[in-house]
C-alpha positions in Angstrom: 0.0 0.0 0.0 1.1 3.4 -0.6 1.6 5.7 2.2 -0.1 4.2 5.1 0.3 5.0 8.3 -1.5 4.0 11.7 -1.5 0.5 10.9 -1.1 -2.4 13.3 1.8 -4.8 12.1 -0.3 -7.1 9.9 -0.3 -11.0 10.3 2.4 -13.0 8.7 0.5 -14.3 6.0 2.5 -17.4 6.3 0.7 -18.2 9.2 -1.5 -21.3 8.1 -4.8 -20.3 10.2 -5.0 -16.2 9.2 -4.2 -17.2 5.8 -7.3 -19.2 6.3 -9.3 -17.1 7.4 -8.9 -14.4 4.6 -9.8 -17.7 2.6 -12.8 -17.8 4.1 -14.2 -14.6 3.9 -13.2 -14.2 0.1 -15.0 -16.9 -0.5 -18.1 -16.0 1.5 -18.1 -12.5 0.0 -18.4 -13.9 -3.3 -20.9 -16.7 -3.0 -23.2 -15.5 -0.1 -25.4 -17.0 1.4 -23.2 -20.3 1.6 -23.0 -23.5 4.2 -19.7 -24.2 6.1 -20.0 -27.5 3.6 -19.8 -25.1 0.7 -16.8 -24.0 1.7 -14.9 -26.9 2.7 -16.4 -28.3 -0.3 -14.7 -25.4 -2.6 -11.6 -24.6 -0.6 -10.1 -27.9 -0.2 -10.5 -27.2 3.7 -11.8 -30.3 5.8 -15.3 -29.6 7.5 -13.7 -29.4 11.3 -10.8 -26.6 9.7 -14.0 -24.5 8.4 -16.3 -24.5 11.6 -13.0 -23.4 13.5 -12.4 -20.5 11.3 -16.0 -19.6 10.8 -16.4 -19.3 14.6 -13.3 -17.1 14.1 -14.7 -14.4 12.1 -18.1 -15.0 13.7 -16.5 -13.6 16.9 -14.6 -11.0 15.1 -18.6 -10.1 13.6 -16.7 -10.3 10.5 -19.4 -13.0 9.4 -23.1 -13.0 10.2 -25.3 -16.8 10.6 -28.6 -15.5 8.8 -30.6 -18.3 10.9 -31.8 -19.9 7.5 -31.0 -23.1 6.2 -30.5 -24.8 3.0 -33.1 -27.5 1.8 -31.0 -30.4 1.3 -30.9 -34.3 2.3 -29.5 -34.7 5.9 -29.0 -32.5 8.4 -29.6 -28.8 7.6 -27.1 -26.6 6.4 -26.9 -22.7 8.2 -26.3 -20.3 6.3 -23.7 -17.5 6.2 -23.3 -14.0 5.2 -21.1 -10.9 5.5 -21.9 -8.9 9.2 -22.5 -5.8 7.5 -22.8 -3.9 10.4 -19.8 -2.7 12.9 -17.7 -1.7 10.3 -16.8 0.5 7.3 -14.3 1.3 5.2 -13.7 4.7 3.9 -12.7 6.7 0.7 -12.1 10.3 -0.5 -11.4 11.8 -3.7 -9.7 15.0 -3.9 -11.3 16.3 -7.2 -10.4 19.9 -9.4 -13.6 21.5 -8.0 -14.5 19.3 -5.2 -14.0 16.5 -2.3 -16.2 13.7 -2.5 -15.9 10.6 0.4 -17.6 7.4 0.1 -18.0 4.5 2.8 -18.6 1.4 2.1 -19.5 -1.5 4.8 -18.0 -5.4 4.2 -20.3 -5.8 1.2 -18.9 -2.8 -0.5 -23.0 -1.4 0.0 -22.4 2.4 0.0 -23.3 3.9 4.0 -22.7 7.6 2.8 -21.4 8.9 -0.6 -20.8 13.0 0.4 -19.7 15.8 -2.2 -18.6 18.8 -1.6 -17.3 21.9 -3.4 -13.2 22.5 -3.4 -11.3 25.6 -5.4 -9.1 23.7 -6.8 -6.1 25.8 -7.9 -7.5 28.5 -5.8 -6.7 26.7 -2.5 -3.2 25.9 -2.1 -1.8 23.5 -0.2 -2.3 24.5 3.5 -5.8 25.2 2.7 -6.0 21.7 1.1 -4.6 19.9 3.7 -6.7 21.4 6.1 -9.8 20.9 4.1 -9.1 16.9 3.5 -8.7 16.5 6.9 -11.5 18.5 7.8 -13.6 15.9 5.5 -12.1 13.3 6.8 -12.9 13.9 10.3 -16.5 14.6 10.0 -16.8 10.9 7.9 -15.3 9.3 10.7 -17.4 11.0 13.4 -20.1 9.6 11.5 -19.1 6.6 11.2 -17.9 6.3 14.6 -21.4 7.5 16.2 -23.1 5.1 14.5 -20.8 2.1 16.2 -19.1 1.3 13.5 -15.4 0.9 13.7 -13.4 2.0 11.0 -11.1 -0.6 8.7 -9.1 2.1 6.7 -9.0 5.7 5.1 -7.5 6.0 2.0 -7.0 9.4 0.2 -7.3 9.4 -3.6 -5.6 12.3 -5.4 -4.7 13.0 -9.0 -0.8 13.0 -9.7 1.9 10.7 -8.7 2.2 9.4 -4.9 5.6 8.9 -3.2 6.0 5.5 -1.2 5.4 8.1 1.5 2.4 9.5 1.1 3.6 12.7 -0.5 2.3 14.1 -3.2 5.2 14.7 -6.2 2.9 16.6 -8.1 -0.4 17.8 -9.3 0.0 20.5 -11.8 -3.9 21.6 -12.5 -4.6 21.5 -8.3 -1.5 24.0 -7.7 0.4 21.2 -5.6 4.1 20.3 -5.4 5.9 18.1 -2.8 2.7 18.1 -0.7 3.4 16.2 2.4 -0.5 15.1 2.7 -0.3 11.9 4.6 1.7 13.2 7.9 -0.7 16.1 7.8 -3.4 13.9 7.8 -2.8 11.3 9.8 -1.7 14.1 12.2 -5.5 15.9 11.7 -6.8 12.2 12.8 -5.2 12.0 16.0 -3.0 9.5 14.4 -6.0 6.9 15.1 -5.7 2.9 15.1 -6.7 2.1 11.3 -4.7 2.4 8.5 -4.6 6.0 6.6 -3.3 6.2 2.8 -2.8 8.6 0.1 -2.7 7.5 -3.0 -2.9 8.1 -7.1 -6.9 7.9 -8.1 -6.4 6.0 -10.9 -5.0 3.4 -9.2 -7.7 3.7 -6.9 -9.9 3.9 -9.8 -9.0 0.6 -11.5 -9.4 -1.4 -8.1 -13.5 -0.1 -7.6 -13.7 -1.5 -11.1 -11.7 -4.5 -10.1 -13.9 -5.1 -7.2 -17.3 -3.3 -7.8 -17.6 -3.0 -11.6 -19.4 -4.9 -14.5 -15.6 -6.4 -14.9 -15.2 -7.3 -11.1 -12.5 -9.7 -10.9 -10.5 -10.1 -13.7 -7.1 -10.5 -12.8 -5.8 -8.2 -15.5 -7.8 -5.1 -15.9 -6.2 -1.7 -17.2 -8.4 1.6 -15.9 -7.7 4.9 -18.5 -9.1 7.9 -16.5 -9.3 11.4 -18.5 -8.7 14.4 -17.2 -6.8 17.7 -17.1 -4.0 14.8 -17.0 -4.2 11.5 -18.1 -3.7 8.5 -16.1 -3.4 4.4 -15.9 -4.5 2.1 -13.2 -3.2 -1.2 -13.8 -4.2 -4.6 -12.2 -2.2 -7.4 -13.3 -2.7 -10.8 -12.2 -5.2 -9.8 -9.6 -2.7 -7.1 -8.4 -2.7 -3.5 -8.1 0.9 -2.5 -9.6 2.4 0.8 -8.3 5.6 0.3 -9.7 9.3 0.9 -7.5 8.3 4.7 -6.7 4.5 4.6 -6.6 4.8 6.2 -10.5 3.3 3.1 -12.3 0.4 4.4 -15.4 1.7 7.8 -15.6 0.2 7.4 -19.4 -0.2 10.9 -20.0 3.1 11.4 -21.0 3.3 8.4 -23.5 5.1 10.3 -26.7 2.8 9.4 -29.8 4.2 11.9 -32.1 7.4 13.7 -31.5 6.2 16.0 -34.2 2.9 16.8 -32.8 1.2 19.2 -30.4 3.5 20.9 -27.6 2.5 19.0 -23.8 2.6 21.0 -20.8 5.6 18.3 -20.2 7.6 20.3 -22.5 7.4 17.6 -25.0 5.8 17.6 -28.6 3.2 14.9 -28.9 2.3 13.3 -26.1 -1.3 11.6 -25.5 -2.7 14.6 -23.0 -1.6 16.8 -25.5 -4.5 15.0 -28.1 -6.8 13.3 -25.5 -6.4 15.5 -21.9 -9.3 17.8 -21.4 -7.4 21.5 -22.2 -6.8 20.1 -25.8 -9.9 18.8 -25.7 -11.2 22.0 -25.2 -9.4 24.0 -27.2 -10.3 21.7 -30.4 -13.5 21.3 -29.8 -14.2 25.1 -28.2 -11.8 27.2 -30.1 -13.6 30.2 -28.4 -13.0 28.9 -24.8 -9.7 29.6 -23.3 -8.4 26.4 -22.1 -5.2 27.3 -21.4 -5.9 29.5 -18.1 -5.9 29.0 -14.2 -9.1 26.5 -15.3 -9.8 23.4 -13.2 -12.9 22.9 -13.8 -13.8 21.7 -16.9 -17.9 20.4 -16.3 -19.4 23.6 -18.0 -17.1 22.6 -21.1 -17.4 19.0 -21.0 -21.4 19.3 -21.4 -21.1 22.1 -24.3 -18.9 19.4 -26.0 -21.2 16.6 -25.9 -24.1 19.1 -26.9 -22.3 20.2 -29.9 -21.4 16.8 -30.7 -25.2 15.3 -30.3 -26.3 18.1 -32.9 -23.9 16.9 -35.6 -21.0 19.8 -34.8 -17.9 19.8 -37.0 -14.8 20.5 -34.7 -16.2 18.9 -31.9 -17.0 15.7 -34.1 -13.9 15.9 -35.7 -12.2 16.7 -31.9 -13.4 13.8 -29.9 -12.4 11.5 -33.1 -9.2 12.7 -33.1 -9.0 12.2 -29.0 -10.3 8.8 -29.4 -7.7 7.8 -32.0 -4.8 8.9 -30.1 -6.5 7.2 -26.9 -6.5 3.8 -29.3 -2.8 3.9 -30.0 -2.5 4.1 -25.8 -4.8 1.5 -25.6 -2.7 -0.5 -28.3 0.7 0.0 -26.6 -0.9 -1.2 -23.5 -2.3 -4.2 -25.0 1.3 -4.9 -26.2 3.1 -4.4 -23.0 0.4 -6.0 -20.3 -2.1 -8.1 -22.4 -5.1 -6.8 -20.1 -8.4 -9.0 -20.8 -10.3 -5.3 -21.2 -9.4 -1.6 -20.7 -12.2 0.8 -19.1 -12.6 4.0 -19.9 -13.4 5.9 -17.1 -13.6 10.4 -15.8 -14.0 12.4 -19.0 -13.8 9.7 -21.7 -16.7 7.9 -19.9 -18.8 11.1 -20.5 -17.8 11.1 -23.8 -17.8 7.4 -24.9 -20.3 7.6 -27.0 -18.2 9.7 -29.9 -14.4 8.5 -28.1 -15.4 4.9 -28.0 -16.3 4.1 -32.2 -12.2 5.8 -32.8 -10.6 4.0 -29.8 -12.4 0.6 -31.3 -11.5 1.4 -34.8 -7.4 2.3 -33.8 -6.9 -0.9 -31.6 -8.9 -3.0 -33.7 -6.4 -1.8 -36.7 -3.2 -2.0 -34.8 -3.4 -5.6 -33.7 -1.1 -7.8 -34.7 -3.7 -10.9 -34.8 -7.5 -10.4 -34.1 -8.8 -10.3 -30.5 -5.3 -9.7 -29.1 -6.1 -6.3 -27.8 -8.6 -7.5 -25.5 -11.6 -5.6 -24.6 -12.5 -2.1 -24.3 -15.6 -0.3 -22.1 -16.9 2.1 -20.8 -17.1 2.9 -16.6 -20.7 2.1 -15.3 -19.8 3.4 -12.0 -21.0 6.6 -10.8 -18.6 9.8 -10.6 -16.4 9.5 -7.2 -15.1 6.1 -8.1 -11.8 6.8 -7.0 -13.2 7.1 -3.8 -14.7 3.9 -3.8 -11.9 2.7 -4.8 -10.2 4.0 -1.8 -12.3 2.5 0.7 -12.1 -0.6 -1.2 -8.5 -1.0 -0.5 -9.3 -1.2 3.0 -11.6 -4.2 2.4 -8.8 -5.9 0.0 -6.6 -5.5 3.2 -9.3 -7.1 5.1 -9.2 -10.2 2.7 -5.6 -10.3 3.0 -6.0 -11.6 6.4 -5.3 -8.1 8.1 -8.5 -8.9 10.4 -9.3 -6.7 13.1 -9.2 -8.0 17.0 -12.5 -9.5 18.4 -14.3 -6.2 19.9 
């Protein structure tokens, strides 16, 4: 995990019986309601190992026993659930115009999902640090008044995330070496459960990896459009950060050394096409895009309008975006063979004109057919980075970091 701090030393996962556990409650998320028979049945686990560990995480209230019972010859067969109830894992999203925070509860059902308006470039780091926390707190307080104890807190923001929990950069929000994660945990009292800042697409790709129309393919590849462009990349059922936390910085992917100048300094490069300024400034030649602007919602809907009435540039715009976002998606397919690639932020609002040119530019640079894999389009509402972030909480959970009977 990037940046956490707070957290308890977590089990050695080569300890037989927590590794177990976490086998357990995978499995029960998954195929709920299920019999301690169906799980020794599917995990290999002999019937005496399961009740053990059931009555493990029944006394953590990690599992609930619904009092039902399967029909079925013999004995009857009780049947378990998730215990949604004492505690929640929790998210926020540090957006250009606003702070959103969502908490989930063990089966990732949503217990609050809270926006709130942020000034982006106009608030500078102290008063960004102050307002995250400030957020933070009052979802906790919340939480924490309705008895629920809290798993983790994980901070999504858009630029790359140091291994701790600093903030390298993020251009269009006015930061720079923002040390967010002291100042946070710091805000919180330095409480008990794990605190994390991390990159939202990251966070991104693993509420699509866990909550999505894709949920759990092990190779999964999340492009989220923005002022910047970035990659969230699950490979093998794993979130990949790279050595420094900088993995899927996509944006910056050089497509034509002879093209468009990037705010990089570079000529060419996929934000330069596909972010949302040149977005905006192809589509909206009358709209400065190249301004203290972070929020671009007023100019996203004039481009789909224009586009739904049949407009030139912004027809020809978003197929030029959606082309350059296909070459991506092909040097992606080339490099980490991902079963599908969602589209997710600003090219999920536009997918219905990005998608056709994305198809059409993958489809033509394959090698052989069907080696590209699939793309599609985010189903999950805005703040999914968010959701993501509370979701890494619940993957710790299944990792076998379980909390301490109460």
């Amino acid at each position: 995990m990037i940046g956490t701090q707070g957290a308890a030393q977590p089990a050695d996962l080569t300890d037989v019986r927590t590794t177990n556990l976490a086998v357990v409650l995978r499995y029960v998320r998954t195929h709920a309601p299920c019999s301690r028979a169906d799980i020794a049945a599917s995990t290999g686990l002999n019937k005496a190992t399961v009740s053990s560990l059931v009555a493990d995480l029944l006394d953590r209230r990690l599992l609930r026993d619904t009092g039902l019972t399967e029909n079925r010859i013999g004995r009857p067969a009780a049947m378990l659930v998730l215990e949604t109830r004492p505690y929640a894992a929790v998210g926020l999203e540090v957006g250009a115009d606003h702070l959103a925070a969502v908490a989930l509860d063990l089966a990732g059902e949503r217990l609050l999902s809270w926006r709130r308006a942020y000034p982006g470039l106009g608030a500078g780091a102290g008063r960004a640090e102050a307002a995250v926390a400030a957020l933070a707190g009052r979802v906790v307080t919340k939480l924490t008044a309705q008895g629920r104890r809290i798993l983790g807190l994980t901070v999504a923001v858009p630029g790359p995330v140091t291994t701790a929990g600093g903030v390298r950069f993020a251009p269009h929000l006015g930061w720079s070496d923002l040390d967010l994660l002291p100042a946070l945990t710091k805000a919180l009292h330095r409480p008990d459960y794990p605190v994390a800042v991390d990159n939202d697409a990251n966070l991104a790709a693993l509420a699509e990896h866990r909550h999505g129309p894709h949920a759990g393919s092990p190779d999964l590849v999340t492009l989220i459009g923005g002022v910047d462009i970035g990659a969230g990349i699950i490979a093998d059922g794993r979130l990949v950060r790279g050595g420094q936390g900088f993995a899927g910085r996509i944006g910056h992917l050089q497509l034509d050394p002879g093209g468009p100048l990037c705010r990089c300094g570079r000529r060419g490069c996929l934000e330069a096409y596909a972010g949302l300024p040149a977005l905006v400034r192809a589509a909206l030649p009358d709209t400065d895009a190249d301004g203290p602007v972070s929020d671009f919602a007023p100019e996203l809907e004039r481009i789909a309008a224009l586009a739904r009435s049949g407009d030139e540039a912004a027809g020809t715009a978003l197929t030029e975006a959606g082309s350059r976002l296909g070459q991506a998606v092909s040097v992606l397919a080339d490099v980490l063979d991902p079963r599908v690639v969602v589209l997710g932020g600003a090219f999920a609002t536009l997918s219905d004109w990005l998608l056709p040119a994305v198809e059409a530019e993958v489809k033509a640079r394959a090698v052989a057919p069907g080696e590209a894999g699939h793309v599609a389009v985010s189903t999950l509402e805005p703040g999914s980075a968010a959701t993501g972030g509370a979701a890494l909480a619940l993957d710790r959970l299944e990792a076998g970091h379980l909390p301490v009977p109460a």
